[in-house]
C-alpha positions, 0 to 999 in steps of 0.5 A, a space after each residue: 386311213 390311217 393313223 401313224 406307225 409304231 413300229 417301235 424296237 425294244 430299245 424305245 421301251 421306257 424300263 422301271 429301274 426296280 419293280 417290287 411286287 406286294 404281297 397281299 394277305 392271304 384270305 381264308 374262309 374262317 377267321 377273318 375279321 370281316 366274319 367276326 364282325 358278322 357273328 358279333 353282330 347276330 350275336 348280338 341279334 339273337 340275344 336280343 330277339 330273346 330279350 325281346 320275347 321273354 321281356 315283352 312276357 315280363 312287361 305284359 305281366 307287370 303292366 296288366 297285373 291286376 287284370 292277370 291276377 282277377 282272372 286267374 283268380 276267377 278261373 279258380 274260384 270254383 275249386 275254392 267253392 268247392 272245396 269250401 263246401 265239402 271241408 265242413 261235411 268230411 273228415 280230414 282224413 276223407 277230404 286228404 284221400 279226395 284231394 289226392 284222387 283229385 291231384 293223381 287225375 288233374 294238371 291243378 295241384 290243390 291241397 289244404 294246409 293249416 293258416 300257422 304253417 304258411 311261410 308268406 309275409 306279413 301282407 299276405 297272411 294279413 289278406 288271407 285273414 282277412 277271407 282275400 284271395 292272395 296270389 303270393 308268387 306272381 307270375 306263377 299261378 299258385 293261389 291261397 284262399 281262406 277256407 275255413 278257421 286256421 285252414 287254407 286251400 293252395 291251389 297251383 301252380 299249372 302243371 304240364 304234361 312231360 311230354 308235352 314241355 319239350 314240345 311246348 319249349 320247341 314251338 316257343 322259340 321256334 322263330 328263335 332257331 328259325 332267325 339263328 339257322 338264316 343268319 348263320 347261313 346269310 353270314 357264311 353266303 355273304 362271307 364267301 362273296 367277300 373273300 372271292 371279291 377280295 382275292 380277286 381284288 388281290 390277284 388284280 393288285 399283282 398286275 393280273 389285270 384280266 382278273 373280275 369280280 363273279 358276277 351272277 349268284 356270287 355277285 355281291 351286289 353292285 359292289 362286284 359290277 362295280 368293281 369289274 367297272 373299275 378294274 376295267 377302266 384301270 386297265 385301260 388307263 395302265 395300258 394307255 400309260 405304259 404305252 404312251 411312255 413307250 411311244 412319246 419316247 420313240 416319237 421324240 427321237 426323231 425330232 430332237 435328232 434332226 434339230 441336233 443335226 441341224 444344229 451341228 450343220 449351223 456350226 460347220 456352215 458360214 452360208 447365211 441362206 444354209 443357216 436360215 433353212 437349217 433354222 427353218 427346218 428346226 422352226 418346223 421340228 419345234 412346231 411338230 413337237 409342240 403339236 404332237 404335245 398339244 395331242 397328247 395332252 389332248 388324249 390324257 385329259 380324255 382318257 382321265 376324264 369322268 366317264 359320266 358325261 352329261 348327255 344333250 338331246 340334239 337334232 342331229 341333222 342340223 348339228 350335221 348341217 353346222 358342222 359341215 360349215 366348220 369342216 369346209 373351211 379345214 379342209 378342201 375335199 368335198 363334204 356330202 352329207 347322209 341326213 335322216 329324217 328331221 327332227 331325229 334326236 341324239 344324246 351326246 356331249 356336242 363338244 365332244 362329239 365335234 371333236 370326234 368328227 372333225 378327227 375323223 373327216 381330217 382322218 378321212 382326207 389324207 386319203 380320200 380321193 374326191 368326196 367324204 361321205 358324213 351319215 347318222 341313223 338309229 337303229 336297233 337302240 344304237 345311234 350311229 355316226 359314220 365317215 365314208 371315203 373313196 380312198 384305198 381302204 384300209 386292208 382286213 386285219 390292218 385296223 385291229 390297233 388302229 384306234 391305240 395311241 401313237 398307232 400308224 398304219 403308213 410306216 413311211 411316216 409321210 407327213 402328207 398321211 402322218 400324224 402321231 397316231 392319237 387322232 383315232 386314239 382320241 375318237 376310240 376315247 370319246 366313244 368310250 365316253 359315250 358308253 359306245 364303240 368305233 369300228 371300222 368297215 368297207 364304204 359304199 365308195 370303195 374306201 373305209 368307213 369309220 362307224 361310231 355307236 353309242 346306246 340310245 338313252 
């Protein structure tokens, strides 16, 4: 079953005049634009993680100041009392001595100084005349109160343990250090995945076409899949070029030397039916050219088509049913048909997929010797689609490039079983389509199956 040989020599190989090879910058872990950016941007982050927690402490402070000053306040209204009471029953000297017990014991420093030796503006000293409490230094907690005539009492700010700063400090900006440590480490994670995307990105520019992106772990999201998709997809285009190039080349040389020598029998022959049947034969060789460009063409637009096709739910019995009508009227051989059960559904592009059939039952015909076999199933999350013959098969080993283009297996290039090796090339894209896959197996009739699978959606 059979598509066309390509047997090409080396001299058929389409050559570039010049290659030239880029390149790339080398990538390095540090130093990179990328990871500069990254680092200005946590920067950026934790300074303003520490804007936000100092500045929500100010904002609180200037929004409830009245609310923050009445209680502090009432949280130092009973050492005022206090001391207001005893000032009038000791001596300076003894409530000097009392204060200072007080203040080597205590974490609130309080001490009475004379009215005149205050340094606070004009407003404040007016509110202390006036027997208020002022709380001068806000937010620190230092408050003055009038206790007596020309006496005050200081009282503030809150002092800390020493040994317990450190520890006050490290619980204070604990999330502070927690965000910097997750992001240092985030940003050097997500560098590293770059720089491997970007060298393999590097190394499939060079012509390394094998080359993917790490999946898994070290995958970047859908980026490193979707590269891989790409990757893959260029390849297959690169390769079909290349090869196209070589094969048209090569397929080309026979016709256009049979219309030179037919060509140069005209001008040597003055037998009008020899010219007639050297232009008949030159008739032919035009038709076969243009035949073989329509094919070609055919197989470009599908291997540059979008992958992404929009799929129909179709019975695929009926659609069976129509297409052998089609099918009978192209070729002689006997059509049977293998139906499911009705009512089974297939998503397919139906155009498509008619043309995939039609190539390979006019595939299945040239060696056929009295019926093809046409069958469809679902089975395991695989819709299937295949093409039974009861010809001479297709030996194991010979059908590893028998879906490439320009590829024949009959190196006689008989016309009766030739071609130009693109009708399976065109089948093997339409499954590609398809997210699917053509093979080819052993039929129940002795000949060759060709198997079409695609996933169930």
């Amino acid at each position: 079953m059979i598509k066309d040989d390509n047997s090409m020599q080396s001299s058929d190989s389409v050559t570039p005049s010049k290659t030239v090879k880029l390149v790339p910058t080398q990538s390095h872990f540090f130093g990179k634009p990328l990871l500069k950016q990254f680092i200005s941007m946590y920067l950026a982050l934790i300074v303003l993680f520490f804007v936000c927690t100092e500045g929500n402490e100010m904002l609180f402070n200037s929004l409830y100041h009245e609310e923050i000053l009445e209680d502090q306040i009432h949280d130092y209204e009973s050492v005022v009392g206090l001391i207001k009471a005893l000032y009038p029953t000791q001596t300076r000297e003894q409530l000097d001595m009392l204060l200072e017990r007080l203040n080597a014991t205590s974490n609130l420093p309080v001490k009475v100084v004379p009215f005149d030796q205050l340094t606070l503006s004009e407003k404040y000293l007016n509110d202390i005349e006036q027997g208020l409490p002022v709380w001068p230094f806000f937010p620190l907690d230092v408050h003055f109160q009038l206790i007596a005539p020309n006496m005050v009492v200081e009282i503030g700010p809150m002092g800390e343990i020493e040994t317990a700063t450190p520890l006050s400090m490290a619980f204070k900006y604990f999330p502070l250090f927690a965000f910097v440590g997750f992001a240092i480490f985030w940003v050097l994670g997500l560098q590293y995945r770059l720089v491997k995307l970007e060298r393999t990105a590097n190394t499939f520019s060079q012509g390394e076409f094998n080359v993917r992106a790490p999946e898994g772990m070290l995958a970047l999201g859908n980026l490193s899949k979707t590269f891989n998709v790409m990757a893959e997809r260029l390849k297959r285009l690169f390769e079909s070029q290349k090869n196209l190039i070589n094969a048209v080349s090569h397929e080309l040389r026979s016709p256009i030397g049979r219309l030179r020598f037919q060509l140069e029998m005209i001008a040597d022959t003055s037998d009008e039916n020899l010219r007639n049947l050297y232009l008949l034969g030159m008739n032919a060789d035009i038709d076969d050219m243009d035949q073989m460009v329509h094919e070609l063409l055919s197989y470009t637009k599908l291997e540059n088509a979008e992958p992404l096709l929009k799929l129909e739910k179709v019975d695929i019995s009926n659609w069976l049913l129509k297409q052998q009508d089609y099918l009978v009227t192209e070729i002689n051989t006997e059509i049977r048909l293998s139906l499911p059960t009705k009512g089974v559904l297939m998503a397919m592009e139906p155009q498509l997929m008619s043309r995939l059939l039609r190539n390979l039952v006019s595939n299945a015909d040239k060696y056929t010797k009295t019926t093809i076999v046409i069958g469809a199933s679902i089975d395991n999350l695989q819709y299937k689609l295949w093409v039974d013959d009861d010809g001479p098969g297709i030996p194991e080993g010979h059908g590893v490039h028998l879906f490439e283009p320009f590829t024949r297996l009959d190196v006689s290039r008989n016309k009766e079983t030739g071609g130009y090796g693109l009708g399976l090339a065109i089948v093997a894209q339409i499954a590609r389509q398809h997210s699917g896959k053509v093979s080819i197996h052993r039929s129940d009739y002795g000949g060759a199956r060709m198997l079409v699978t695609w996933p169930v959606v």
